[in-house]
C-alpha positions as CSV (number, residue, x, y, z in Angstrom):
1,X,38.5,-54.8,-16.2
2,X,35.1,-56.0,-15.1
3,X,35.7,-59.5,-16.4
4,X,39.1,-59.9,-14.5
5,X,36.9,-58.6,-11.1
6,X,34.2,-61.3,-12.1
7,X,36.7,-64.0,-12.5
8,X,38.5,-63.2,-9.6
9,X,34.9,-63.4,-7.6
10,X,34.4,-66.7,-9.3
11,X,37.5,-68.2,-7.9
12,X,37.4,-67.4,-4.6
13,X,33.2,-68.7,-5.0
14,X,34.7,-72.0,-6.1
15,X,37.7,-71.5,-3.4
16,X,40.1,-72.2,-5.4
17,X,43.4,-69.6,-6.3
18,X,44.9,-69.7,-9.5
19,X,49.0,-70.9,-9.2
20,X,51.6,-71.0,-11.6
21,X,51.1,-74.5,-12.0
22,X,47.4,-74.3,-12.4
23,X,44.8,-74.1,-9.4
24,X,44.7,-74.8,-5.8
25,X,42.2,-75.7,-3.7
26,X,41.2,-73.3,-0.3
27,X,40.0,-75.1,2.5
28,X,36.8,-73.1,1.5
29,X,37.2,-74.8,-1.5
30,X,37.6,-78.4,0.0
31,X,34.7,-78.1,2.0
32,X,32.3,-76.9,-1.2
33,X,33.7,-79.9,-3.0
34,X,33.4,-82.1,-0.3
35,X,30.0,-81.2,0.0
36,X,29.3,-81.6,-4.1
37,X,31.3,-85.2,-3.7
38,X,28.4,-85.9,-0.9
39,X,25.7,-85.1,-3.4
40,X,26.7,-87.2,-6.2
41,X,27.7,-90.1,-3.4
42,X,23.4,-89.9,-3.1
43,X,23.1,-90.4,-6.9
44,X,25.2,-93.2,-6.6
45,X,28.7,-92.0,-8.2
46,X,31.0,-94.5,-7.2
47,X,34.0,-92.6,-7.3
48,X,32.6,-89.9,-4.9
49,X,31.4,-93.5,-2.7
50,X,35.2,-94.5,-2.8
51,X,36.7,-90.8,-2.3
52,X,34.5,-89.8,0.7
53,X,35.9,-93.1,2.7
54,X,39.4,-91.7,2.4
55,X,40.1,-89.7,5.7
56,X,40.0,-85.7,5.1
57,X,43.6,-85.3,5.2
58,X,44.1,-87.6,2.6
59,X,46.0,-86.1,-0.6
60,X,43.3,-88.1,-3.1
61,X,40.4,-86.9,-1.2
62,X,41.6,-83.0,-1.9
63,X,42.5,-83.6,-5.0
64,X,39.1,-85.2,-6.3
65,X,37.6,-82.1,-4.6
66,X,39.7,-79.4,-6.1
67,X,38.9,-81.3,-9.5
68,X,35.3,-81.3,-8.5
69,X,35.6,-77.5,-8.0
70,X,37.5,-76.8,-11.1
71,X,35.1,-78.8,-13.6
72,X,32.3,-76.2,-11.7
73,X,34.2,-73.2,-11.9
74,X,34.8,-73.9,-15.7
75,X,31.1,-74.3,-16.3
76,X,30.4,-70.6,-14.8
77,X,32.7,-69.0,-16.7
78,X,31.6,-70.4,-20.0
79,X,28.1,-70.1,-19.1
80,X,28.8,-66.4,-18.1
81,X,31.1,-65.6,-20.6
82,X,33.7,-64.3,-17.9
């Protein structure tokens, strides 16, 4: 059971919810990624450059965040082992 609990905790950390389809994004979750997209924008990533332009309302910006937060949320739990 501990490993559900921790898994749980690690989504809403990542603010994202898990769906039948796969996972949404919280607006939690948008702002973390937004603010990940706005590091790699200062190393230079060019698709963070061209995804921050788009307004915040924009269905490409919150995708490219949730995917931001998912790649993350997959590194803890394999570096955990959740």
């Amino acid at each position: 059971m501990r490993n559900a609990e921790q898994y749980l905790e690690a989504l809403r950390r990542h603010g994202l919810t898990e769906t039948e389809d796969g996972f949404a994004l919280t607006v939690q979750g948008f702002q973390k990624g937004s603010r990940r997209a706005l590091a790699l924008r200062d190393q230079g990533d060019p698709e963070a450059i061209r995804m921050l332009s788009l307004a915040p309302e924009d269905p490409a910006r919150w995708e490219y965040c949730r995917c931001i937060q998912i790649d993350a949320f997959t590194a803890e739990v394999r570096r955990s082992g959740i």
